[in-house]
N, C-alpha and C positions, 0 to 999 in steps of 0.2 A: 192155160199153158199145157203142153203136151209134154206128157211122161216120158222120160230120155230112155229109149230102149237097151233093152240087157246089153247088148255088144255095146253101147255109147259107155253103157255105163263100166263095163269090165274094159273097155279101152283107158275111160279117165281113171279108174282105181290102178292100174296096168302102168299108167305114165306117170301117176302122182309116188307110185307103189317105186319104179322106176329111177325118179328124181331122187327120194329121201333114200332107196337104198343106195345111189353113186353118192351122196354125201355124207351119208352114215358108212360107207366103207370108206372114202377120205377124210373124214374125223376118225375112224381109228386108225387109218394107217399113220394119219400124223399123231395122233397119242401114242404107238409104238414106238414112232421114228424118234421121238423124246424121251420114250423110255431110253432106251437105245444109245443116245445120243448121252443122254446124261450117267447111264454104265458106263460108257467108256470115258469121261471125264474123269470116273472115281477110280476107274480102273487106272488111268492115266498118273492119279495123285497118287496111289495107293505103289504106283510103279518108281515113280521118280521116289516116295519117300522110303521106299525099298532101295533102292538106289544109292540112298545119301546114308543109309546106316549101313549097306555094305561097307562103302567108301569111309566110313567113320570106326568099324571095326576093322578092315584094313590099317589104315591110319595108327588106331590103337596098338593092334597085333605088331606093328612095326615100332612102336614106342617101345612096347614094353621087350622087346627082342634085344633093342640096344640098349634099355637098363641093363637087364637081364647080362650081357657081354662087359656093362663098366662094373656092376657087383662082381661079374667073375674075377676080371683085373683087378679091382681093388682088395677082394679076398687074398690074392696070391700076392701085392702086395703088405697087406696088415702083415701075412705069415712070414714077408720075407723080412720083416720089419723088426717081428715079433724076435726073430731068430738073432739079427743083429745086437735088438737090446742086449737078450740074452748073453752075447759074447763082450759084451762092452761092459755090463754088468760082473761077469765072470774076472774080465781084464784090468778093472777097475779097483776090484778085491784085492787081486794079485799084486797090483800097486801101491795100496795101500798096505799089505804086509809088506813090501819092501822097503817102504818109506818108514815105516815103524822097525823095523830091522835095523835099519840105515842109524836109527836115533843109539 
């Protein structure tokens, strides 16, 4: 057999050299593309569960607004309450001395 001269030979290293780097730069563009690809997935979950604890401290912030407005009513309430005992209590006394008067 006859020795494959240099040019044969830097041609087949050339094409083989050729082949494996177009499939070793399309295995890693597809290993990027999944890096990539799976970022934004997490990005995505990471967004939407961003989203729902907005939307649940909203929610919150709006509960506790309108306690916050039936505590204030029901304070002015109790006081107005408080006030009335007060004079019923006072009026009550007053009636009772006069029923012990009366005797």
């Amino acid at each position: 057999m006859d020795k494959p001269s240099p040019t044969t030979t830097a041609a087949i290293v050339a094409a083989v050299t050729g082949v494996f780097s177009a499939g070793a730069f399309k295995f890693y563009e597809f290993i990027l593309k999944q890096k990539r690809e799976a970022q934004q997935e997490e990005k995505a979950e990471q967004t939407l569960y961003r989203d729902d604890l907005i939307k649940r401290v909203e929610r919150l912030e709006q509960e506790r607004d309108e306690h916050l407005e039936q505590i204030i009513d029901m304070m002015s309430e109790l006081a107005a309450l408080k006030v009335e005992v007060k004079f019923l209590k006072q009026e009550n006394e007053m009636l009772k001395f006069r029923i012990e008067a009366m005797r």
